[in-house]
DSSP file (Angstrom, degrees, kcal/mol; ACC not computed):
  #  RESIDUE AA STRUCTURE BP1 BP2  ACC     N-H-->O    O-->H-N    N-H-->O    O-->H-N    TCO  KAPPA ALPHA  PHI   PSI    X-CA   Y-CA   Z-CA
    1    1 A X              0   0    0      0, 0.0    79,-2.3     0, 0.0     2,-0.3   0.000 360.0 360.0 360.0 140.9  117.5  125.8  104.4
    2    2 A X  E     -A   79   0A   0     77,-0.2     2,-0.3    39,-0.1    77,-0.2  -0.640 360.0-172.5-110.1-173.4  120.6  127.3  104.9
    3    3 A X  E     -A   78   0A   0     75,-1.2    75,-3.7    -2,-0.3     2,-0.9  -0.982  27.1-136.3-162.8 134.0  124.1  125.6  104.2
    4    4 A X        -     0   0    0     -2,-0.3    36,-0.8    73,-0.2    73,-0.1  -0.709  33.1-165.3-102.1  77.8  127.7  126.2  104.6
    5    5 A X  E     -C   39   0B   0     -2,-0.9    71,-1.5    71,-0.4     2,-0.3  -0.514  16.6-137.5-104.8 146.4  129.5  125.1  101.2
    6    6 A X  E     -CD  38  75B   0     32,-8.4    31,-2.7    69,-0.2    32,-1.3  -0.669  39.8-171.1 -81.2 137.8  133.3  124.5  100.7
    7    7 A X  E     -CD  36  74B   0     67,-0.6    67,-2.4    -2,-0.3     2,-0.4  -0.977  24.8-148.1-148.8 148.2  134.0  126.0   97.5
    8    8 A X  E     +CD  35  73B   0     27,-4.1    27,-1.3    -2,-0.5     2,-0.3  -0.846  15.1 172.5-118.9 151.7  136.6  126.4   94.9
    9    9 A X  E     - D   0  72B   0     63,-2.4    63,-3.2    -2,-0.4     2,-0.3  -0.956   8.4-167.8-166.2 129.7  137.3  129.1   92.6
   10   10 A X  E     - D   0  71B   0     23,-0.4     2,-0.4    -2,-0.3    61,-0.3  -0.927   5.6-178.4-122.7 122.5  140.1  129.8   90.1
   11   11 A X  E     - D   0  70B   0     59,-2.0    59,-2.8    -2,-0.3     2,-0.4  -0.881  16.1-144.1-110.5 154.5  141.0  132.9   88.2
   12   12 A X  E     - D   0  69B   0     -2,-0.4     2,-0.6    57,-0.2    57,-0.2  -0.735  19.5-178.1-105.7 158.8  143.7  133.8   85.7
   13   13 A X  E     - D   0  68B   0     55,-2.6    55,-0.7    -2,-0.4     5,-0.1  -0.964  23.1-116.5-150.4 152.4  145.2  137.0   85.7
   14   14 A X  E     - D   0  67B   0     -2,-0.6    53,-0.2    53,-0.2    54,-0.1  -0.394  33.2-110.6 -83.3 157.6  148.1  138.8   83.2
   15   15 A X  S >  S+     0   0    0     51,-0.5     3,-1.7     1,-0.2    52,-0.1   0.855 112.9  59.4 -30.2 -68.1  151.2  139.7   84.5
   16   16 A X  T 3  S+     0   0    0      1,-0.2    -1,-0.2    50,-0.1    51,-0.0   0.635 106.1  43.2 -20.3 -63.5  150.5  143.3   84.2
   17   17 A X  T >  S+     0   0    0      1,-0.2     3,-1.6     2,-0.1    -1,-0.2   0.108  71.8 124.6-106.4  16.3  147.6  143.4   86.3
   18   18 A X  T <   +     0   0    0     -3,-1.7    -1,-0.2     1,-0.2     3,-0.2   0.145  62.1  78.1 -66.9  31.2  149.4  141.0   89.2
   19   19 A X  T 3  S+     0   0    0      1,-0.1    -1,-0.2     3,-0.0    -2,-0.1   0.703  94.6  58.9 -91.7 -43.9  148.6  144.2   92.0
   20   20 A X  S <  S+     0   0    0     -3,-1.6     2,-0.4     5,-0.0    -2,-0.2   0.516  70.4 103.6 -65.1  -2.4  144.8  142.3   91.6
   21   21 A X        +     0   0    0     -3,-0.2     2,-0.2     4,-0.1    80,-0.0  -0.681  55.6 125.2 -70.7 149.9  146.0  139.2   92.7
   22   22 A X  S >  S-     0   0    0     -2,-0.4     3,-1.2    78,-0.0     4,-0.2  -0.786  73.9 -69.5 179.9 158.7  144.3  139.2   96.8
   23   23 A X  T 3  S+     0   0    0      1,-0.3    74,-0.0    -2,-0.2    75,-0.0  -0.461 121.8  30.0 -83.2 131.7  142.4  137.3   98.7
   24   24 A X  T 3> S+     0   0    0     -2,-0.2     4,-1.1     3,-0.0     3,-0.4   0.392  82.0 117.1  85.4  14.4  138.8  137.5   97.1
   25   25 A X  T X4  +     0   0    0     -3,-1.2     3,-1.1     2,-0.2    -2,-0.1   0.966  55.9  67.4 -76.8 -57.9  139.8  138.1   94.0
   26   26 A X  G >4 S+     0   0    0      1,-0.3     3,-0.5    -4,-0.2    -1,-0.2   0.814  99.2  60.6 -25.7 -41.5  138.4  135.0   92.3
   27   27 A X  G 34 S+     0   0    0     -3,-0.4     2,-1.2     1,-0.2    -1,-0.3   0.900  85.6  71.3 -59.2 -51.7  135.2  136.5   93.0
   28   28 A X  G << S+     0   0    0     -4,-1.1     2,-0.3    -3,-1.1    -1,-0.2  -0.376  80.5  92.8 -85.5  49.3  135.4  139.6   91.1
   29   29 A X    X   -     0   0    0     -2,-1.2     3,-0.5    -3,-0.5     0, 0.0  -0.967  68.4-124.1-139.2 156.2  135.2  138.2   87.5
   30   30 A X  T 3  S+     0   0    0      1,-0.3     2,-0.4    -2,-0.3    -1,-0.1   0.702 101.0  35.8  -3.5 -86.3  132.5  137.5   84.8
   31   31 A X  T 3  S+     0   0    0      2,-0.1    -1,-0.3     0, 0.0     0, 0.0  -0.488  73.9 157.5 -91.9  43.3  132.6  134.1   83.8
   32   32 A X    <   -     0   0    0     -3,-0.5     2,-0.4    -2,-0.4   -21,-0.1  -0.308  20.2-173.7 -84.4 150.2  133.4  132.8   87.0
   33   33 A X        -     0   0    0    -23,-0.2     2,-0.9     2,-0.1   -23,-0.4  -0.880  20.1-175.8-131.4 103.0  132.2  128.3   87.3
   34   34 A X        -     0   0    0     -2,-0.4   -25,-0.2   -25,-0.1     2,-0.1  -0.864  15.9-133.6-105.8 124.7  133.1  128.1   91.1
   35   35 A X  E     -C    8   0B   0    -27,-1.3   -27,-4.1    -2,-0.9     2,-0.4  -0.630   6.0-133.6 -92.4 147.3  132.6  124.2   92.4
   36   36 A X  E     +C    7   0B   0    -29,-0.2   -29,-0.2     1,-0.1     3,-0.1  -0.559  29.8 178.3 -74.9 100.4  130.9  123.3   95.3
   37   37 A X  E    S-     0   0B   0    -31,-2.7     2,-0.3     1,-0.4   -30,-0.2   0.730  71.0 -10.3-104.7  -6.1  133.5  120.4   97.2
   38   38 A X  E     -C    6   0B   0    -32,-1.3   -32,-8.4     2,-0.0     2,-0.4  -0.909  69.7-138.1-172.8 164.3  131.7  119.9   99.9
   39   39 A X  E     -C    5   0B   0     -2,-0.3   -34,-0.2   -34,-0.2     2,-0.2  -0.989  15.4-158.6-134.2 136.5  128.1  121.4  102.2
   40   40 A X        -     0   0    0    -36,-0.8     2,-0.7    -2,-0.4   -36,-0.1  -0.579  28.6-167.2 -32.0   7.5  127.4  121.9  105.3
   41   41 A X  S    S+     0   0    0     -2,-0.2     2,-0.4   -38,-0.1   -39,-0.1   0.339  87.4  59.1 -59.7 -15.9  124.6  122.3  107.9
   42   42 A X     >  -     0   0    0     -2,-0.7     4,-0.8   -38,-0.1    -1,-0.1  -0.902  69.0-153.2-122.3 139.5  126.7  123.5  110.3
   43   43 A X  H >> S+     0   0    0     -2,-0.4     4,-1.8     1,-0.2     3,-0.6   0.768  90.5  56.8 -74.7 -16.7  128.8  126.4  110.1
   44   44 A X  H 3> S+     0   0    0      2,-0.2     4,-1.3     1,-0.2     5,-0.3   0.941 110.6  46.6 -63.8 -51.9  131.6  125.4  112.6
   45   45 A X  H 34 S+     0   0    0      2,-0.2    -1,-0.2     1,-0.2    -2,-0.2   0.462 108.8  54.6 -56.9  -6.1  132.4  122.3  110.6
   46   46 A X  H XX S+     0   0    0     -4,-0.8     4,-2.1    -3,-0.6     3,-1.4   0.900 113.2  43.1 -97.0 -67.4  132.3  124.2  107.2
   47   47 A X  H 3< S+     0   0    0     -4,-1.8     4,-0.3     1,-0.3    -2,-0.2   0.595 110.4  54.0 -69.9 -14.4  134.9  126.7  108.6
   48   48 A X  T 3< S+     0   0    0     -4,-1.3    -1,-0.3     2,-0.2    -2,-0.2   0.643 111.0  50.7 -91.3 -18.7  137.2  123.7  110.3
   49   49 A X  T X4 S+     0   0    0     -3,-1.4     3,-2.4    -5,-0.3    -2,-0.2   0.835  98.3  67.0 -72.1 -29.6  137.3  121.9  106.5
   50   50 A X  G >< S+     0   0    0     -4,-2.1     3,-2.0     1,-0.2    -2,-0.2   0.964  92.5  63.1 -67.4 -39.4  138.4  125.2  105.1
   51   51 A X  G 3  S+     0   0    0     -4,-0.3    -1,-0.2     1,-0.2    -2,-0.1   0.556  87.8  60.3 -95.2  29.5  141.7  124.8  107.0
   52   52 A X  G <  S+     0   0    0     -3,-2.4     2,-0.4     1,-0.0    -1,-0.2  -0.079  99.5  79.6-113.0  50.3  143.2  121.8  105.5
   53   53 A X    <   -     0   0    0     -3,-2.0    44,-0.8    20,-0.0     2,-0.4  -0.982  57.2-175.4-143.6 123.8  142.9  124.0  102.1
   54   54 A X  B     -g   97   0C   0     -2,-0.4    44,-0.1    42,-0.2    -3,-0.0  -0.981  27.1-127.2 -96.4 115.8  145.6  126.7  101.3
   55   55 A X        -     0   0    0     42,-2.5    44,-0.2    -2,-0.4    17,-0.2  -0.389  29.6-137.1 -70.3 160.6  144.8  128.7   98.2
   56   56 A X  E     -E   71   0B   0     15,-1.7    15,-1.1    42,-0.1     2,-0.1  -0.639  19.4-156.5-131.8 175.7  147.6  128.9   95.5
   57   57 A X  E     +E   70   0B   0     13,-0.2     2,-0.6    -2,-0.2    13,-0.2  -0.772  17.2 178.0-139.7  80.1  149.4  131.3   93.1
   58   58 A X  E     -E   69   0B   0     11,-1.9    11,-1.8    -2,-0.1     2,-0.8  -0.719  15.1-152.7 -95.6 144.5  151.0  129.6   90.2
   59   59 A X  E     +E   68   0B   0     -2,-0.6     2,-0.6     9,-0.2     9,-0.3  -0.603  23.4 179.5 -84.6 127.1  152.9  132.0   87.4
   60   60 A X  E     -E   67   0B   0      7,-1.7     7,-1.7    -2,-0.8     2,-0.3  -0.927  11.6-141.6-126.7 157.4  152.9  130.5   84.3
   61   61 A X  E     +E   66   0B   0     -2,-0.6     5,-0.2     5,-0.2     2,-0.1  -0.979  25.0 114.4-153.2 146.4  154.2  131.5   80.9
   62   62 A X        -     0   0    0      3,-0.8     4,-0.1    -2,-0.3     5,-0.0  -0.222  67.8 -44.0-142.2-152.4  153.6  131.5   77.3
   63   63 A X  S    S+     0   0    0      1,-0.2     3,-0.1    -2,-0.1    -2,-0.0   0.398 131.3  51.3 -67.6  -6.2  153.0  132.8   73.9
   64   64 A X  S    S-     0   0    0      1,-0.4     2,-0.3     3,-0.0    -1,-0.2   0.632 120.2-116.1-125.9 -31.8  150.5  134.9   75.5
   65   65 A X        -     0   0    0      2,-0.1    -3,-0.8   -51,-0.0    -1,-0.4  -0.648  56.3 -20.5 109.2-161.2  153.3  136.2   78.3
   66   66 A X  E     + E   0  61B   0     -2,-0.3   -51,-0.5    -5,-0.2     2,-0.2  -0.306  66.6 165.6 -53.3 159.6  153.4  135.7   82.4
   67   67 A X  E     -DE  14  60B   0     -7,-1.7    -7,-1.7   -53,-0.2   -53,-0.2  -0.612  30.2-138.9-145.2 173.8  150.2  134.9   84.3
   68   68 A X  E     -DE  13  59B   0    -55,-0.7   -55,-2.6    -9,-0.3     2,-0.7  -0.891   8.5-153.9-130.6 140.7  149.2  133.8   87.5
   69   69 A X  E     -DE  12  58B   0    -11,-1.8   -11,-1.9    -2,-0.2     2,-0.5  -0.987  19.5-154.1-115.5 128.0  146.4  131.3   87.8
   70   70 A X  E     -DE  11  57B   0    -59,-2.8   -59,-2.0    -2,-0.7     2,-0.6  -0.943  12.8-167.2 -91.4 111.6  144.7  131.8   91.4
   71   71 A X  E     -DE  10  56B   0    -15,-1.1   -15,-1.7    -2,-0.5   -61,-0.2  -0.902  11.6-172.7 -96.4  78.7  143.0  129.1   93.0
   72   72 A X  E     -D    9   0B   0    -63,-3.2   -63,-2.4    -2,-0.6     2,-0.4  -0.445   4.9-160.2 -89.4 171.2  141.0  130.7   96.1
   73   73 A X  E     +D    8   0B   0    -65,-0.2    23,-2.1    -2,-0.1     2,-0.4  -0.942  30.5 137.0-104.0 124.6  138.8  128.1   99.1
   74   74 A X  E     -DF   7  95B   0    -67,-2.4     2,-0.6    -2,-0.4   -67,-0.6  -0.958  46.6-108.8-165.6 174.0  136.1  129.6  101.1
   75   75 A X  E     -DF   6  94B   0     19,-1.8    18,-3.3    -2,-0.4    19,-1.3  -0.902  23.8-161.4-125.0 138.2  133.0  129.0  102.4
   76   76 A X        -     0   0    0    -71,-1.5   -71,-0.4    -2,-0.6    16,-0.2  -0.927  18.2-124.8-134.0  68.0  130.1  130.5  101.5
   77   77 A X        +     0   0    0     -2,-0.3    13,-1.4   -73,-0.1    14,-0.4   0.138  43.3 164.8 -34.0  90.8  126.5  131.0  103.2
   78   78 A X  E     -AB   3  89A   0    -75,-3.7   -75,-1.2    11,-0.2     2,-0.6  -0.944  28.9-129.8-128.9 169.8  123.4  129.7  101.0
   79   79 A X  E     -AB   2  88A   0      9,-2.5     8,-3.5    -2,-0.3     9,-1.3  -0.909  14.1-164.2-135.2 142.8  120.2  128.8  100.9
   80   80 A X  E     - B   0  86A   0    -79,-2.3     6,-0.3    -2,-0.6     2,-0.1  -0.533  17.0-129.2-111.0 134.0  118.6  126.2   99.7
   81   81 A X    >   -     0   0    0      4,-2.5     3,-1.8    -2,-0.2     2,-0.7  -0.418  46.5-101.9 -94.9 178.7  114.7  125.2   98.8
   82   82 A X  T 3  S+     0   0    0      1,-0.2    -1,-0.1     2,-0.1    -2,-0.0  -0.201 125.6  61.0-100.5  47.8  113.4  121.9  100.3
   83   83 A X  T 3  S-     0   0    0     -2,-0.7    -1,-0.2     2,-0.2     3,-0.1   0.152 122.1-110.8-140.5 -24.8  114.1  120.3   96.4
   84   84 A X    <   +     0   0    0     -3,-1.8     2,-0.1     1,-0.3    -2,-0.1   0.408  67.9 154.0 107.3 -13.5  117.7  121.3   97.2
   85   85 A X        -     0   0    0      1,-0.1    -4,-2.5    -5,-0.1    -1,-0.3  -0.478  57.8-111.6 -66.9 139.3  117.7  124.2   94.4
   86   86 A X  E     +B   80   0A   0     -6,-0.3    -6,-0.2     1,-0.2    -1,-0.1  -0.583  43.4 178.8-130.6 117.3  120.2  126.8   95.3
   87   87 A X  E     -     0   0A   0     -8,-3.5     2,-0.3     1,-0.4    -7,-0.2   0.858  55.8 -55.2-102.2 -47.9  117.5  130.3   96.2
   88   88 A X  E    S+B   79   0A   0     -9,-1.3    -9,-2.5     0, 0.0    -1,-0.4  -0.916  73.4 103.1-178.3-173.3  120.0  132.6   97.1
   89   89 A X  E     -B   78   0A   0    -11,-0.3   -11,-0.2    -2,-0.3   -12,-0.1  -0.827  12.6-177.2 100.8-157.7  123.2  133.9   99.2
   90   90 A X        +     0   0    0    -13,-1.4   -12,-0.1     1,-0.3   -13,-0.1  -0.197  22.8 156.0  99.0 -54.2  127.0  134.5   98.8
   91   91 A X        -     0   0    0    -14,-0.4     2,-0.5   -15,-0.1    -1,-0.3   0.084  37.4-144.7 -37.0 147.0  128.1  135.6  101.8
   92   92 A X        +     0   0    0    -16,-0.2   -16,-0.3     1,-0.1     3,-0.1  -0.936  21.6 178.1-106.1 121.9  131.6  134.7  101.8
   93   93 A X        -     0   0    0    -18,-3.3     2,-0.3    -2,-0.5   -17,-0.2   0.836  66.7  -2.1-103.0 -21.2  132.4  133.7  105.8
   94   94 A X  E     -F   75   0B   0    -19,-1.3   -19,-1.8     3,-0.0    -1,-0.2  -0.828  55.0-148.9-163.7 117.0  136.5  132.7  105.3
   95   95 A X  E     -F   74   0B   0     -2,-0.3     2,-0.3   -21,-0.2   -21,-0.2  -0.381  32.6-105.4 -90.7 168.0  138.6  132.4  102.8
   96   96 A X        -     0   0    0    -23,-2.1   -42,-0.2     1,-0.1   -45,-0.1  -0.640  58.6 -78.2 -86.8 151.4  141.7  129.6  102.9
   97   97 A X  B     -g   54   0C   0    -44,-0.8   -42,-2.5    -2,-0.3     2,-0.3  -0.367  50.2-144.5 -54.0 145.1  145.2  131.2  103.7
   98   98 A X        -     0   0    0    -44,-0.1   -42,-0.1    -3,-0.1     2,-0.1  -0.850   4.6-143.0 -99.6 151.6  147.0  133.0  100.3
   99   99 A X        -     0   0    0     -2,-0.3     2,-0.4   -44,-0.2    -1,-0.0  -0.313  33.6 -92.6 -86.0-178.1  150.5  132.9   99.8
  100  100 A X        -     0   0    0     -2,-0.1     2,-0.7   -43,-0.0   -43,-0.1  -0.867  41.4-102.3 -97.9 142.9  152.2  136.1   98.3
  101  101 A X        -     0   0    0     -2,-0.4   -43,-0.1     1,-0.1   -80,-0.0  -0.463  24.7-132.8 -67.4 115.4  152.6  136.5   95.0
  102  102 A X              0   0    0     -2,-0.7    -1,-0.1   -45,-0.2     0, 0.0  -0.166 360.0 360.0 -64.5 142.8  156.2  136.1   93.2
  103  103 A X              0   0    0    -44,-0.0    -1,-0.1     0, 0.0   -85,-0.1   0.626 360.0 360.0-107.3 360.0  156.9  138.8   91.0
């Protein structure tokens, strides 16, 4: 079955390499653990939860120097076996608004 899940997903990113902060960015690392906050069955109601979520940009700094930790929302088309076991999918259908990044 398929299923319209709210999902969150956070990346860190160096100073350095802040041109890669963008909307979809979260997506495009390794180790990524993105949690599931809430599913769907229907896709209009998945995409009207996605807008009380704005994704964020905080800079932080250390020993390590600047970063930014990114914290994208979107929802995300998958499908599902009749056990509930996650078969396949991805598609990404909306991301939550991004702010711009402080330099």
């Amino acid at each position: 079955m398929k299923r319209y899940d709210l999902i969150k997903n956070t990346r860190e990113i160096s100073y350095k390499d802040r041109d890669e902060v963008c909307q979809g960015c979260t997506l495009d690392q390794m180790d990524q653990e993105p949690e599931t906050l809430k599913s769907f069955d229907d896709k209009d109601e998945a995409l009207e939860a996605l807008k009380k979520y704005q994704s964020e940009i905080s800079k932080l700094g250390g020993g390590a120097g600047t970063y930014y930790i990114i914290t994208e929302y979107y929802v995300q088309i998958n499908e599902y076996d009749e056990d509930g076991d996650w078969i396949g999918g991805g598609d990404v259908l909306d991301f939550a608004e991004m702010p711009q990044v402080e330099a």
